[in-house]
Every structure is written in C-alpha cells, then in structure tokens.
VMD Tcl script that draws the C-alpha trace (Angstrom):
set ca {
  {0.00 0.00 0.00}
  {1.62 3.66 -0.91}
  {0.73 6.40 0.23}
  {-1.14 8.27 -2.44}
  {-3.91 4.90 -2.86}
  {-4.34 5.63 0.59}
  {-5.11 9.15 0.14}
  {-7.51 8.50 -2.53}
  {-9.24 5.68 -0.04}
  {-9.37 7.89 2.87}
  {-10.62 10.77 0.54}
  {-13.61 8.78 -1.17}
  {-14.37 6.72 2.01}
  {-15.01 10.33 3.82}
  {-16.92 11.28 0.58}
  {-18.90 8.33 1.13}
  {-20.05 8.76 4.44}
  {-20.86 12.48 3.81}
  {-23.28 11.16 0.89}
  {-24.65 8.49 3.02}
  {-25.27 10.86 6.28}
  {-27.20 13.58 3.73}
  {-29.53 10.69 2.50}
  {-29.84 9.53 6.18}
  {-30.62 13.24 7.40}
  {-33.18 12.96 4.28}
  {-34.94 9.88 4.96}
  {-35.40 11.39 8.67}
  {-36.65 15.25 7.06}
  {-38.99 13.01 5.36}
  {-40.94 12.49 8.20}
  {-41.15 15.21 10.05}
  {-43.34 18.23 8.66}
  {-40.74 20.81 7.74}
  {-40.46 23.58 5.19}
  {-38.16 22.67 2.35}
  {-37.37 26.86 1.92}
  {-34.86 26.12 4.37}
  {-31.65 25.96 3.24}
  {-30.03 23.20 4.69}
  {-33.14 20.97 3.94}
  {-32.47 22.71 -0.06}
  {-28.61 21.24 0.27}
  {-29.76 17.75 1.38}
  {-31.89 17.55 -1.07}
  {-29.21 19.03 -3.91}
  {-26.56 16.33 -2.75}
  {-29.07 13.54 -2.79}
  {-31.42 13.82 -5.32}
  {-28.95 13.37 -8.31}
  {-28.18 9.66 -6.53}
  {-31.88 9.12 -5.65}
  {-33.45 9.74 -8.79}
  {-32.06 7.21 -11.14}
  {-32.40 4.09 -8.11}
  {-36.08 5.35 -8.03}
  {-36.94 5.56 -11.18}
  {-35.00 1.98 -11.47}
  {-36.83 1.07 -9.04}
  {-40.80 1.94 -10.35}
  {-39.76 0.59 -13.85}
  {-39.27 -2.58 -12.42}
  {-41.96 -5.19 -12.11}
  {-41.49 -4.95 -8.40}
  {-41.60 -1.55 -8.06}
  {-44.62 -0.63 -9.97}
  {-47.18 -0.50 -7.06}
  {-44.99 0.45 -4.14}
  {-46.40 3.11 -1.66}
  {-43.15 3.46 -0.21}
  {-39.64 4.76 -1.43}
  {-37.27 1.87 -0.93}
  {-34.10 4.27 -3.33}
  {-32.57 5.26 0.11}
  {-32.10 1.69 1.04}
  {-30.89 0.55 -2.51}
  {-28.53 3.45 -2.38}
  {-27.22 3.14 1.17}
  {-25.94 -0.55 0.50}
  {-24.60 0.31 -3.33}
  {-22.59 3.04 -1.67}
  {-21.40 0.34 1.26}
  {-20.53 -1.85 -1.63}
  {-19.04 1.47 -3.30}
  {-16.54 1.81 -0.61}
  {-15.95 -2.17 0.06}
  {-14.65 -2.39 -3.37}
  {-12.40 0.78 -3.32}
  {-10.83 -0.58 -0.40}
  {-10.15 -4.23 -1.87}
  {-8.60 -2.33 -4.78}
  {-6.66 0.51 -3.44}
  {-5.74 -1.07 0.23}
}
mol new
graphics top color blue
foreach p $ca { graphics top sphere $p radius 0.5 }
foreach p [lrange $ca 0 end-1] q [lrange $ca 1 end] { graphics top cylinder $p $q radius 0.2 }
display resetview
C-alpha cells in the first residue's frame, strides 16, 4: 500500500459517508413536517437527489416496483454506496 492509494481511499471513504449521512438526514426530514425553503433541507436535497433519482426511477420501472407506496431508493442506495466503498478498499488497500 503507498501512500497516495491511501489518500484516494481515505478521501472517497469520507466522501462516502458524507453522501450516506445527507440521504440519512433525508430519509429522517422526510418524516417530520418541515419547510423545504430552508436551506439546509435545499442542500440535502441538492446532494441527494442526483443519486436518488435514477435508483427510483429503477426502481418503479421494475416489475417490483410498480405498485410500491413506499420509497425503498434510500435503502438501494445506502448498500450500493457500502458496496461502493468495500470495493475501493479491496482495490486501493
């Protein structure tokens, strides 16, 4: 292991858990009755939307998805980025 792989791990794995804390702080917003003209709520949204979108629009286009009264794209997202991060570490580590 040299130093600058290591770098790059440390950098994405901290990249990683920024990403998966904002969709974590989302899921939670999403339950409590807040104003999204807040800004913060506006910058959790930004950061997770553009990883949200495509898993739940994945997600309804599938046959299993089609009916579903709840939005399972946190979930699916949460565990690719886990897998995200397992597989930069096999490779750079």
């Amino acid at each position: 292991m040299n130093y600058t792989s290591y770098v790059i791990y440390k950098t994405a794995y901290y990249l990683l858990r920024i990403i998966d804390m904002a969709i974590l702080a989302r899921v939670i917003l999403s339950w409590l009755p807040i104003s999204h003209d807040n800004q913060v709520i506006r910058l959790i949204y930004q950061l997770t939307e553009p990883i949200l979108a495509p898993i739940r629009n994945f997600i309804q286009r599938s046959p299993f998805g089609r009916n579903l009264m709840l939005d399972f794209s946190p979930i699916v997202a949460i565990a690719l980025i886990s897998l995200l991060e397992t597989l930069l570490r096999n490779v750079l580590l």
